[in-house]
DSSP file (Angstrom, degrees, kcal/mol; ACC not computed):
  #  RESIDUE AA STRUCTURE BP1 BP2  ACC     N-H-->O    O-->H-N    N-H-->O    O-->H-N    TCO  KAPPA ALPHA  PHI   PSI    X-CA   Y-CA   Z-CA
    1    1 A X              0   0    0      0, 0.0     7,-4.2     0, 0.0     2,-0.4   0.000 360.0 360.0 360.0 129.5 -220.8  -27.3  -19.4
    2    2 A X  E     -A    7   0A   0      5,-0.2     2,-0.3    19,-0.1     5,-0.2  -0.866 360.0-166.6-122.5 157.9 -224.4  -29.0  -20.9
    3    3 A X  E >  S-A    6   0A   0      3,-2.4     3,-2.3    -2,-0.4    42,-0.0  -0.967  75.1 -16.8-138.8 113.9 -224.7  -30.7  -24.3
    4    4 A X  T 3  S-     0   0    0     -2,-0.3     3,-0.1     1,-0.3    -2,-0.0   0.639 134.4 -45.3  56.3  17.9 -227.9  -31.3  -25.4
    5    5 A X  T 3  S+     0   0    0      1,-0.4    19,-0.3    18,-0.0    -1,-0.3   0.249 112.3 116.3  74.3   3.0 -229.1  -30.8  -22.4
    6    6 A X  E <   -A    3   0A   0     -3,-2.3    -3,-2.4    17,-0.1     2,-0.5  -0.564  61.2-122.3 -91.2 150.7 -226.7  -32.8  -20.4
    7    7 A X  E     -AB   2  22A   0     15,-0.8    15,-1.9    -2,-0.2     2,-0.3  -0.922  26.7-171.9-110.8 129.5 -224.4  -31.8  -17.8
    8    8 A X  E     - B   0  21A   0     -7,-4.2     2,-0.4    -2,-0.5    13,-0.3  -0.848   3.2-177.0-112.1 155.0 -220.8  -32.7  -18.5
    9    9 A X  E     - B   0  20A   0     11,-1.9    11,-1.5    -2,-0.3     2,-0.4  -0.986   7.3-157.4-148.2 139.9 -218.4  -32.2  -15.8
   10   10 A X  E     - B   0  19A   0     -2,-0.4     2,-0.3     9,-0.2     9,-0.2  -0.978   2.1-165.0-134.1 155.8 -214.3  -32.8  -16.0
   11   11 A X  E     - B   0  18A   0      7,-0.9     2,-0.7    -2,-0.4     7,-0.7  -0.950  17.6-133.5-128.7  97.9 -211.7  -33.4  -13.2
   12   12 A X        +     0   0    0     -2,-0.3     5,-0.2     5,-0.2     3,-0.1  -0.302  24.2 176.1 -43.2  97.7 -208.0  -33.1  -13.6
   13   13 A X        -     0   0    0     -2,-0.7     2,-0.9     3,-0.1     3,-0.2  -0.211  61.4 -74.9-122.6  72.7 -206.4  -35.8  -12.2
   14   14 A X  S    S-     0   0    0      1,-0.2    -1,-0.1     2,-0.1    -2,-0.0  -0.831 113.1 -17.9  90.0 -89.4 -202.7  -35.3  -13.0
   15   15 A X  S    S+     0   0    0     -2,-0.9    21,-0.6    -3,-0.1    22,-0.3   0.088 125.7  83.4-117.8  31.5 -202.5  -36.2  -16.8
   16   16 A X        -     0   0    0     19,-0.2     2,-0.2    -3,-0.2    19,-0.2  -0.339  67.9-149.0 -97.5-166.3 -205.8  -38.1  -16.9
   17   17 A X        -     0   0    0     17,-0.3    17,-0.6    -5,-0.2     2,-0.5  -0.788   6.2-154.0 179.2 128.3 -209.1  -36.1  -17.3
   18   18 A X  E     -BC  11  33A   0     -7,-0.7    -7,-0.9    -2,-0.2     2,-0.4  -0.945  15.6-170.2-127.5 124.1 -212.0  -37.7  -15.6
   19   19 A X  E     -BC  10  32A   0     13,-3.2    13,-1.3    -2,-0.5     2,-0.3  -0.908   9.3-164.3-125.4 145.2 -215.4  -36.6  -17.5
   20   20 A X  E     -B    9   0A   0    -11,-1.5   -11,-1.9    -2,-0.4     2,-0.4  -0.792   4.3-162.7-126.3 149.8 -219.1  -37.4  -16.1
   21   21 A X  E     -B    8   0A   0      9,-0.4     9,-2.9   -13,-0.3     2,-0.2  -0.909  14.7-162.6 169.3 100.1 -221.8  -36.9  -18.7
   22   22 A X  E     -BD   7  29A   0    -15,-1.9   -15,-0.8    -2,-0.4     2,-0.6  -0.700  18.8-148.3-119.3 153.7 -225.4  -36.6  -16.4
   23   23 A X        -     0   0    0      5,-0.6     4,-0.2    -2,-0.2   -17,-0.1  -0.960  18.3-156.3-134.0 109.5 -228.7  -37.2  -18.3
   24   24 A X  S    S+     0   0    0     -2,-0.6   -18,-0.1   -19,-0.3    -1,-0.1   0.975  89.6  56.3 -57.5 -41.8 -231.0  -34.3  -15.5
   25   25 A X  S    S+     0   0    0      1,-0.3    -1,-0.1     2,-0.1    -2,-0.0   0.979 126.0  14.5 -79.3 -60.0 -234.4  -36.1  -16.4
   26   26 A X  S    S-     0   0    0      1,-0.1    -1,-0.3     2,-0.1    -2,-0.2   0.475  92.4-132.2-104.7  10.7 -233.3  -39.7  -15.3
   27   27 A X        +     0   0    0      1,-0.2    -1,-0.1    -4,-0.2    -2,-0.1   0.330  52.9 144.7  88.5 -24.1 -230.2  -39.0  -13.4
   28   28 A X        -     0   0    0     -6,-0.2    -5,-0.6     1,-0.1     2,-0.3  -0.105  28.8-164.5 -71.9 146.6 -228.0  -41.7  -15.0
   29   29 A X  B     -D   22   0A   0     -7,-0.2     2,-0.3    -3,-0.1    -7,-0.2  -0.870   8.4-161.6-122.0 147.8 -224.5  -40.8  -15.4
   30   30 A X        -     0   0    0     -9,-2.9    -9,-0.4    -2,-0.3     2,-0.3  -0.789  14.7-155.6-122.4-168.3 -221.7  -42.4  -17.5
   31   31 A X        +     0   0    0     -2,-0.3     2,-0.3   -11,-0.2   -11,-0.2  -0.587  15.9 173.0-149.3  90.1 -218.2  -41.9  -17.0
   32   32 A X  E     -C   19   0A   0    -13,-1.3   -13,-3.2    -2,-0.3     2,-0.3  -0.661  16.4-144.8-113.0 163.5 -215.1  -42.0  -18.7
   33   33 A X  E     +C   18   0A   0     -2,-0.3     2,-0.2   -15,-0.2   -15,-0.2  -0.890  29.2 157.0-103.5 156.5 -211.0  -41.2  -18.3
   34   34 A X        -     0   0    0    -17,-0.6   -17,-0.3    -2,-0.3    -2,-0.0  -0.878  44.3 -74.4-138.8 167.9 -208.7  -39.9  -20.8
   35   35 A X        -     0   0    0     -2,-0.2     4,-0.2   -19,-0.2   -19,-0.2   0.110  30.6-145.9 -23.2 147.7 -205.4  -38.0  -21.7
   36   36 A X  S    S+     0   0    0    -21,-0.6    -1,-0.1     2,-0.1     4,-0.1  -0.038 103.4  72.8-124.4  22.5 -205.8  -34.6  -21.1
   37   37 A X  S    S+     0   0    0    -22,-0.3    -1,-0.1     2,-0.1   -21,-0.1   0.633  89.1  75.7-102.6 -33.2 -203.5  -33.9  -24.2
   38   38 A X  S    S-     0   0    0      1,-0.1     4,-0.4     2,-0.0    -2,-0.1   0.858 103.3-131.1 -24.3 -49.9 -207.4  -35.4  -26.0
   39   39 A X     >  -     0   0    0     -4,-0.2     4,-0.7     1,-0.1    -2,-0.1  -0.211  16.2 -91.6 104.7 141.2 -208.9  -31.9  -25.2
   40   40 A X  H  > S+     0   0    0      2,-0.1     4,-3.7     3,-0.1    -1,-0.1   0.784 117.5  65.6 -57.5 -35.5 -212.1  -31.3  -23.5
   41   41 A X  H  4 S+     0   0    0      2,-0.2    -1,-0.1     1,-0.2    -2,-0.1   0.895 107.1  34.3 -36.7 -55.6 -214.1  -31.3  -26.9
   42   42 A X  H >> S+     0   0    0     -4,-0.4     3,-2.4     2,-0.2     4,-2.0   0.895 119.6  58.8-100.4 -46.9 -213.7  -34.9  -28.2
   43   43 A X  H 3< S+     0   0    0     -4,-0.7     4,-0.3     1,-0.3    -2,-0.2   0.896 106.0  45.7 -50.5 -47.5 -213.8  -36.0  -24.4
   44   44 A X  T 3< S+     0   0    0     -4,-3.7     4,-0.5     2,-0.2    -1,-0.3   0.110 106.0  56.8 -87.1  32.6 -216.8  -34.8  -23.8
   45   45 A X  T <> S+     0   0    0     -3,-2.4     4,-2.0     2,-0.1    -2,-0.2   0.768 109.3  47.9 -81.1 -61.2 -218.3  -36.1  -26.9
   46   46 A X  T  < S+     0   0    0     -4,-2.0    -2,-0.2     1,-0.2     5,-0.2   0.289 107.2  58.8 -67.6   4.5 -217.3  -39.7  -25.9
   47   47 A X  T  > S+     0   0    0     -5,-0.3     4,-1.3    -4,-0.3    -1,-0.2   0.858 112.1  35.9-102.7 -57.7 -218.6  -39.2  -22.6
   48   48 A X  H  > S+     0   0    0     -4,-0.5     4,-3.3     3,-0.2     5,-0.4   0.916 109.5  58.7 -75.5 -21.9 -222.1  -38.4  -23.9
   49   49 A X  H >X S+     0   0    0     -4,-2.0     3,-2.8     2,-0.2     4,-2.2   0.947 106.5  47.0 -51.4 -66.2 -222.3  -40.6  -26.6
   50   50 A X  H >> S+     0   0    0      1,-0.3     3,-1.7     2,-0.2     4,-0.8   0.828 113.2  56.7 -64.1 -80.3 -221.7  -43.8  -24.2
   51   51 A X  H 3X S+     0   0    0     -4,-1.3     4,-1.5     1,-0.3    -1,-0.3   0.680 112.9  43.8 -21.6 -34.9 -224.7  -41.7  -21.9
   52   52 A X  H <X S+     0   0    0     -4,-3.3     4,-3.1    -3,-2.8     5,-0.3   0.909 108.0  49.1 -77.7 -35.2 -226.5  -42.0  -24.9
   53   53 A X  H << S+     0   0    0     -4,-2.2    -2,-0.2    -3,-1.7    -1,-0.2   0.657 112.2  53.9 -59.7 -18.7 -225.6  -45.6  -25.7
   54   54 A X  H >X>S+     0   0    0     -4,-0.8     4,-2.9    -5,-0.3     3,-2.4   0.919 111.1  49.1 -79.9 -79.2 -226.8  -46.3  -21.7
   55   55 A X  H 3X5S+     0   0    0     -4,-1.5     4,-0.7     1,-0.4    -2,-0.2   0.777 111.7  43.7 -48.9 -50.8 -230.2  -44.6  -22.4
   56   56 A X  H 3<5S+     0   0    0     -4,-3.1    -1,-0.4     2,-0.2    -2,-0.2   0.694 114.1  46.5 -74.7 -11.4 -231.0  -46.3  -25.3
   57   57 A X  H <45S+     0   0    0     -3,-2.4    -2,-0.3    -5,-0.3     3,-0.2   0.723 113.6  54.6 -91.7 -18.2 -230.0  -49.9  -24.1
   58   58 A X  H ><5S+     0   0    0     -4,-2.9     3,-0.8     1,-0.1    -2,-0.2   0.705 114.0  45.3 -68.3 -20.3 -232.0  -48.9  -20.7
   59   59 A X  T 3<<S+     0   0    0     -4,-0.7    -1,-0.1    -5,-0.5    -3,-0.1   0.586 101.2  55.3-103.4   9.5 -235.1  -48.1  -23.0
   60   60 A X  T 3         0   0    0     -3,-0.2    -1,-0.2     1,-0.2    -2,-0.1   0.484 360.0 360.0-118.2  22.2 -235.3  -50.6  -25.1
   61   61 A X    <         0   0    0     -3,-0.8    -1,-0.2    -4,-0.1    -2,-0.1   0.334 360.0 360.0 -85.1 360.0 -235.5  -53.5  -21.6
């Protein structure tokens, strides 16, 4: 699944969800867990927002 150009990726791990949120152009990844009663939608929403919140506090050193 991409968002904005991002690639988001989820992992079942028993009733967690682990979702990775990759930025292609610099590599950087963020990472969060949640419920996987949450939904993929809203997870991978908070997983790239905090990728964006990483990108903009790496661009503005």
């Amino acid at each position: 699944m991409a968002d904005q150009g991002y690639y988001v990726e989820f992992q079942q791990l028993g009733s967690l969800v682990r979702v990775t949120a990759i930025d292609p152009a610099s590599g950087r990844e963020a990472v969060i867990q949640g419920p996987a009663s949450a939904g993929e939608a809203a997870l991978g929403r908070l997983a790239v927002q905090k990728l964006e919140y990483l990108l903009r506090k790496t661009s503005e050193k």
